[in-house]
Steps between C-alpha positions, in 0.01 A plus 500: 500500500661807398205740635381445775252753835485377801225505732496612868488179589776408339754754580440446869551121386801572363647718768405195744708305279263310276714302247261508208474858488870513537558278260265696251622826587834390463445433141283762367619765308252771602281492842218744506350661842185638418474837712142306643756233670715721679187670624410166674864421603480890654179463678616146609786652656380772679307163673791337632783594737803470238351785290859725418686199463247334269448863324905480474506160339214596218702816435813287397290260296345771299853642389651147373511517125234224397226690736301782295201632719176525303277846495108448414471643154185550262596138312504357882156668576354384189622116546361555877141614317520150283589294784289600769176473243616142409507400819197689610310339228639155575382546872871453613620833660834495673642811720494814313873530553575172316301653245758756470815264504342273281425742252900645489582146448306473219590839379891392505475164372688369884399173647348598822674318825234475765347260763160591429276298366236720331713634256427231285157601472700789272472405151803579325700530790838298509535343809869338707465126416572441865185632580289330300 
């Protein structure tokens, strides 16, 4: 995988020292953070008692080479639009924020590492194999 986002989920994985997404990050050429993601990781932090250092450690990650953090953009709000009426229609809503993620995935063509399930109610979305 030479594009790949990763999920909230997955970059606290990965800072807990989950081989898989290790393994996958290790590899890819490009790793997207959608701007939505380090919202979460923010708001998670300002939860827990290690908020600095864990603000520190996603400050390094963002400045190694491969990382390139995502903005929202008018493509991004128009693959949100598609998305979220799919799965409206299909009865199969997931959080809106996943909406968001899902839809910069799409937009940049990156497989999408995540321990979510309901992403794959996405339709077009291309999901970590280890997931599935």
């Amino acid at each position: 995988m030479k594009k790949v986002m990763l999920d909230t989920n997955a970059y606290a994985s990965f800072f807990a020292g989950d081989k898989a997404v290790l393994d996958v990050l290790a590899q890819a050429e490009t790793v997207y953070m959608p701007v939505i993601v380090i919202g979460e990781l923010y708001a998670g932090f300002r939860g827990g008692r290690k908020e600095t250092d864990n603000r520190a450690k996603l400050a390094v990650f963002l400045k190694k080479s491969t990382v390139h953090v995502l903005n929202v953009t008018q493509e991004t709000a128009q693959c949100f639009g598609e998305i979220k009426d799919r799965l409206k229609k299909a009865g199969t809503p997931i959080p809106i924020n996943d909406v968001w993620i899902a839809a910069q995935a799409v937009e940049t063509g990156s497989v999408l590492i995540t321990y979510d399930a309901h992403f794959a109610k996405v339709q077009g979305l291309r999901l970590w194999e280890h997931m599935l």
